[in-house]
Structure formats: C-alpha cells, structure tokens
N, C-alpha and C positions, 0 to 999 in steps of 0.2 A: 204213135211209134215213129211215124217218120219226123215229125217234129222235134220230138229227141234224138234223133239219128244227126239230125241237121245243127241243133246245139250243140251235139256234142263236136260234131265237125266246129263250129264256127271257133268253139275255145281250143279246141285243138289247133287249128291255124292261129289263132290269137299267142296260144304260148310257143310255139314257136318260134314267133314274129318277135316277141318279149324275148326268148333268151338267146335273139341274134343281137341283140343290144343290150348293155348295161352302161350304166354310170358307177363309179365309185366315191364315195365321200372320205377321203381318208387326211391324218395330217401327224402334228407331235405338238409334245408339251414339255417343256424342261425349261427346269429351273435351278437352279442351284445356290450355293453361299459362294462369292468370291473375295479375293482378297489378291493386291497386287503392292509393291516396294511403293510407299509413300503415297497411299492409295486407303481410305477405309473402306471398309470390311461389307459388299455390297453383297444387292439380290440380283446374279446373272445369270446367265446360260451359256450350255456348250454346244448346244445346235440351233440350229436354226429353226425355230417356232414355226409353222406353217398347218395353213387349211389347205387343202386341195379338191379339187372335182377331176375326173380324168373317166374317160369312155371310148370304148369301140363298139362299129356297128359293123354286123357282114353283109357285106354285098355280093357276095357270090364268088365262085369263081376261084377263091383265094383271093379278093380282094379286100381287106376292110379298113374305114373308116375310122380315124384316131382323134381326140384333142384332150386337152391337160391346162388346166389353169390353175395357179398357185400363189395363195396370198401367205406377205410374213406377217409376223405380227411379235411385239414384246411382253411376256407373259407379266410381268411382275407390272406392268402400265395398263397392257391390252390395246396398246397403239398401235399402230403400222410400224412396220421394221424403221428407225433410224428416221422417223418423222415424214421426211422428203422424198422417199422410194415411191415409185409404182405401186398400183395397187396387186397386180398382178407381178409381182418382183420377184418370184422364185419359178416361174413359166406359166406362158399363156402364145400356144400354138394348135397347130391343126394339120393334119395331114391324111396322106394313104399310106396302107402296107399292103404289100405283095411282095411274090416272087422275085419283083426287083429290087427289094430291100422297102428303108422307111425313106418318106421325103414329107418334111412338115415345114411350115413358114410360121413365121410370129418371131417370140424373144424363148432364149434359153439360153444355157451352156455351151461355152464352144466345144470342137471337135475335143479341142489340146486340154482343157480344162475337164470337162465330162470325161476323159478317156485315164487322166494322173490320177485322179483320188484314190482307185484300186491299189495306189504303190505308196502310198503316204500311213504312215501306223495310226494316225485315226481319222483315216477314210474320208479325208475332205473336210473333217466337223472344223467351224471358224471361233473353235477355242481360242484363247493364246496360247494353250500347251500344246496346239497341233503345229501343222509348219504348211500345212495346201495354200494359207491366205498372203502366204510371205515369202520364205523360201524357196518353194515348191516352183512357184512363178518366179520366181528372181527375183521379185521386189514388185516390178511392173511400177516401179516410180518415176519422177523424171525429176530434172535438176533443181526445179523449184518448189517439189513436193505436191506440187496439182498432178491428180491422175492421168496417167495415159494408159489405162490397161485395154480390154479388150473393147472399152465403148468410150472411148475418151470425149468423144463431142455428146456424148448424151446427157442427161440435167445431172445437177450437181449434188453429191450425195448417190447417185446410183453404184449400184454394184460395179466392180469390175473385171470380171470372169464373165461377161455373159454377150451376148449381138441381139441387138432389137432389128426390127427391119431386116431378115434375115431368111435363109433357106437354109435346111437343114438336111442333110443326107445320111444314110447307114445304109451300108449293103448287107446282102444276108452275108453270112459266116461259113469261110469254105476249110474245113478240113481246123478249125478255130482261129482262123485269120477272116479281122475283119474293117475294113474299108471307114473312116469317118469324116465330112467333110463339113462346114458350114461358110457358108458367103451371107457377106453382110452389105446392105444399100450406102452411100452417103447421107441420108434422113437423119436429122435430130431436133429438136424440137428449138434449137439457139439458147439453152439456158447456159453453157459455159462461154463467156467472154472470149477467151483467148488461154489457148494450150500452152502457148511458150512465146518469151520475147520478153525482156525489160529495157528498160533507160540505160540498163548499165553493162547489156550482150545486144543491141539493136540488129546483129546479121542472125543472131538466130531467128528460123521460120516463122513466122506471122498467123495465125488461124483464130480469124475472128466469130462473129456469131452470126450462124447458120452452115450449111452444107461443104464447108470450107475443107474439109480434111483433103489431101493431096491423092488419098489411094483406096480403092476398093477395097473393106476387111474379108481376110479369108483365114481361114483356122483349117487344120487337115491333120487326121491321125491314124496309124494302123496299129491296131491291138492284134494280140497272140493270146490264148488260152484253151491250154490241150493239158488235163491233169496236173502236176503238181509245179510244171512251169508257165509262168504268163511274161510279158511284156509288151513295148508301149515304143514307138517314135511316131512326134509332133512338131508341128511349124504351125506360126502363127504370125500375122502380120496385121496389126491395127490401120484407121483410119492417119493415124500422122505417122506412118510406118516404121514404129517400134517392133520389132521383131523378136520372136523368142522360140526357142529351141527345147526341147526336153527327148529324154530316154529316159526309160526306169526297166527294172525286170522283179520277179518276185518268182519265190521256189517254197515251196512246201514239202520238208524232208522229210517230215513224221506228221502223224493225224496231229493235227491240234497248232503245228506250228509254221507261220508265216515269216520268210525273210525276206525283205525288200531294199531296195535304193534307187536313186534317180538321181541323174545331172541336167541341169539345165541353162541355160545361156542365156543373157536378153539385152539384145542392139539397138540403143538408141543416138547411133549416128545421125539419123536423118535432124534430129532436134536438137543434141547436145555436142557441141566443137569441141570437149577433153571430157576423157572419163566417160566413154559413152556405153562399154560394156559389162554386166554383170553376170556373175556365176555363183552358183547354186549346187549345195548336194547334198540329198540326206542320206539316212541310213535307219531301219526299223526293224522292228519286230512286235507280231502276236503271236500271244500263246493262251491258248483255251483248256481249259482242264475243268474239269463239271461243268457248274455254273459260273466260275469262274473267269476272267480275261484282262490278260495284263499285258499293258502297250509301252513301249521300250522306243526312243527317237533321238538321232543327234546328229544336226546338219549346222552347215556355217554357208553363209554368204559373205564374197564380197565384190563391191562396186570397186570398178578399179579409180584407184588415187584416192578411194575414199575409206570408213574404215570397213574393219570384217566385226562378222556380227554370227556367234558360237551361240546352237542354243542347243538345251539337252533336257530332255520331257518324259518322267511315266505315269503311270494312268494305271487305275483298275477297274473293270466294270463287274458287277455279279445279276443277274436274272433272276429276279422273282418271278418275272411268268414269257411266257412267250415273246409279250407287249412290254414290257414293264423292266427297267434294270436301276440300278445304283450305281454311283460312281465317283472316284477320288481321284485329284490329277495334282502333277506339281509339273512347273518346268523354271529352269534358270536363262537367260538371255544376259548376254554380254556384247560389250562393245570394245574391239579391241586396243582400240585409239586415247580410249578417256580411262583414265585409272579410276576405278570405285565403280565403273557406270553399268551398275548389275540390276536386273528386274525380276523378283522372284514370282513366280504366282503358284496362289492356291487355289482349288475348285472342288466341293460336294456338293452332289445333287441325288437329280431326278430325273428320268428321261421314258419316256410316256410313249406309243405309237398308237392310233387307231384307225 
C-alpha cells in the first residue's frame, strides 16, 4: 500500500513538472499558381513557408522561460527560403517573461516591423498583392538598389525587416497601451562589401566589410488596442542610419469589418546627397462575412526626384476548416514616370497552418 501511495506521489510530481513546460511543433504550407506582366505562369506562394519549435517553461513566481526558432523553406523546391538565408531566418531567440514585460536576445522582427502588419490589409503576408514588403517600409532601398533596411551589414540575401545580434523588449500592456523596443549590436558576419560609394559619388560614406556601420540599430514602437480602435507610432534607425518613421490606426465599426491606414517616412540622408527622403501611405480594408474574407488596398510611394509608384490589390480568402483556407488575389502596380510601365499580378492557392 504504501508502495503505491509513493508511485502514485512520484507521477504526480512528474506531471506536474511536465505541464510546467511544453514545446510546440508548429508552422504553414502554401502554395499557389502565379502569374505576373511578362512573366510565366509559375508555382508560388503568399506566405511565408515555415517550421517552427517554440516553448515556455515556469519558474515560479510568475516567471517563465521562453525561446522560438524558425526555419523558412520553399514549398514547390523544399529548400531553405531564397537559398542564401539563415537557417533559422524567420526567429531564433530566447528569453524571460514576467511582470516586467518580455525581454529576449537572438534575431527577429523589429519593434517598427513586428508592431505595422496589424494595419496592412494582408497582415504582413510577402505577396506582391500586399504592400508590408514595399510601401509599408518605404521602400527601405537606397540609391544604388543594395539593401539598407533593418540589417544592412548582415550577409547578402537576408531579410530586411529583422536585427540579428539583438535585445529585444515588450512591456506588459497597461489599460491596452503597450511599450516595444529592440537594440541591435554592430556584429555581422563581413559578407556585404560595401553599402554605398562609387567611382562616380566618391564623398558618399564608405562601409567596408566587417563591424563598419557608423551607429547602434534601435527600432522602438507603442501600440494602442482597446475594442474596436487600435494604433501604432515607430522610429527606426539602422546601422548606416537610415531612418524611418510610420503611424497607422485601424477602427472596426461593425462585427466583421476592419478599416486601416498608415503613413510612413524614410531618411536616408546620412548615405544619399539628393533625393534622400521617401513617403509612403496606404489605405485598407477586411471584411468577413461566414467563411468568407475579402481584402481591399491602395497605397502610392514616392522617392523624392524619383518616380511615384500607385499600387491597388484585392484578395479573397474562404475557410475550409479552422487550419485550412483558399485564396484568390490580383493587384496592379504602376510607375508614374514611364508610360506603359504596369505590372499585373495574379495568385490562387492554398494556405495550410499546423
């Protein structure tokens, strides 16, 4: 008897112990048919393919233990995203949570990036009928078309919305206002050459290979969300200190329907001597009716001296199961400088969650 008294003690502490920790295995699958202006007729996607691992552990107290790793991958190949990416290219951090909010270190989403997709009509996905990868940012280019966004010294081909070498902060949410901050180290690995500078601008800045960037990156955002209004202001300032600005707000007047916009700014004086600032604004809407959901967008950029760039996108998604939707999109893009210079796209898919 007491032998089993004592068993049953020991897996009683055992599950306990077990369901102060879990891991999760979760990710997506999409794929789709696309088709873009003077382009055939391929097999792509409208999100981002990813596996992920992600776990908390409790420590007591109200403290627990967090990390998150995320790999992309190309469904119709089954490669790593984009060949050249990290393997962990969509997050790989670690941190605590308490009472004083989250604080994690590794690579992810800035404050200013992580904080805008809520105001964009489709939610950050790096379609080309969305507007998060282009507009939304400003561009986030510079004058000879080499990246400068949020990791410009990191290898070539990596994303540009994200800080490797990085801290990452959330506060808790007080009354639905809430605190976001991330700092970024000088660390990169030396795979880009040099950010800016030719034979033929020689006084623009110099930044060779290795720790070269001029400034500490820091991202910082305060979000708003109390029932059917939200909003959003962000600053952001890279390693070769390009700069960039956003607001957006979104209102929900009726069950089902979402109205959104955002402005955005982005200062690359420190790099470029003419034409160094760009602005940005969209404009969206969701609307859900059953299973139903159709995404409505139409923002312009433009680079000053340079041209403007009009683009207008809708989309429908339907739900087969909780996990599971379908999906049809078109969007038009223009340049307003070049006469003819229109890019149509089309997209049917499939879009997976588990």
């Amino acid at each position: 008897m007491k032998k089993s008294l004592v068993a049953l003690a020991l897996m009683g502490a055992f599950s306990a112990a077990y369901a102060q920790s879990s891991v999760t295995i979760y990710g997506t699958v999409d794929a789709g048919v696309t088709k873009k202006t003077d382009t055939t007729t391929a097999i792509g996607k409208r999100d981002n393919n990813k596996l992920g691992f992600k776990g908390v552990e409790d420590l007591g107290s109200g403290l627990k233990a967090l990390f998150q790793l995320e790999i992309r991958y190309e469904p119709d190949t089954g490669t790593l995203e984009s060949g050249t990416r990290p393997l962990f290219q969509g997050e790989s951090r670690v941190g605590l949570q308490g009472d004083f909010g989250t604080v994690r270190l590794g690579r992810g989403l800035t404050a200013l990036q992580a904080s805008n997709t809520a105001f964009e009509p489709w939610s950050g996905l790096p379609t080309p009928a969305g507007f998060q990868t282009d507009l939304q940012v400003a561009g986030y280019t510079t004058a000879y078309g080499i990246k400068s966004g949020s990791d410009p010294l990191g290898p070539a081909g990596n994303s540009a919305n994200r800080f490797s070498n990085a801290l990452f902060y959330n506060s808790p949410v007080f009354s639905g206002f809430q605190l976001n901050a991330t700092v970024g180290t000088k660390e990169n690995n030396g795979n880009l050459a040099a950010i800016q500078g030719t034979s033929l601008n020689p006084l623009l800045p110099q930044y060779a290979i290795g720790a070269n960037g001029s400034a500490v990156p820091y991202s910082l955002s305060g979000t708003f969300n109390n029932g059917p209004l939200a909003a959003m202001a962000a600053y952001e300032r890279n390693a070769i200190e390009t700069k960039l600005w956003s607001i957006a707000a979104a209102v929900t007047p009726m069950p089902g329907l979402k109205l959104m916009g955002s402005y955005q700014k982005q200062d690359q004086g420190h790099t470029k001597l003419t034409n160094p600032d760009t602005k940005a604004w969209i404009l969206g809407a969701n609307y859900t009716v059953g299973a139903g959901k159709f995404l409505l967008g139409y923002g312009q950029k433009t680079p000053d001296g340079v041209e403007k760039t009009k683009q207008a996108s809708a989309g429908y998604e339907y739900s087969l199961s909780t996990r599971t939707y379908v999906y049809g999109e078109l969007s038009q893009r223009k340049n307003s400088l070049v006469a003819g210079d229109s890019v149509k796209y089309y997209g049917l898919g499939i879009h997976h969650n588990f």
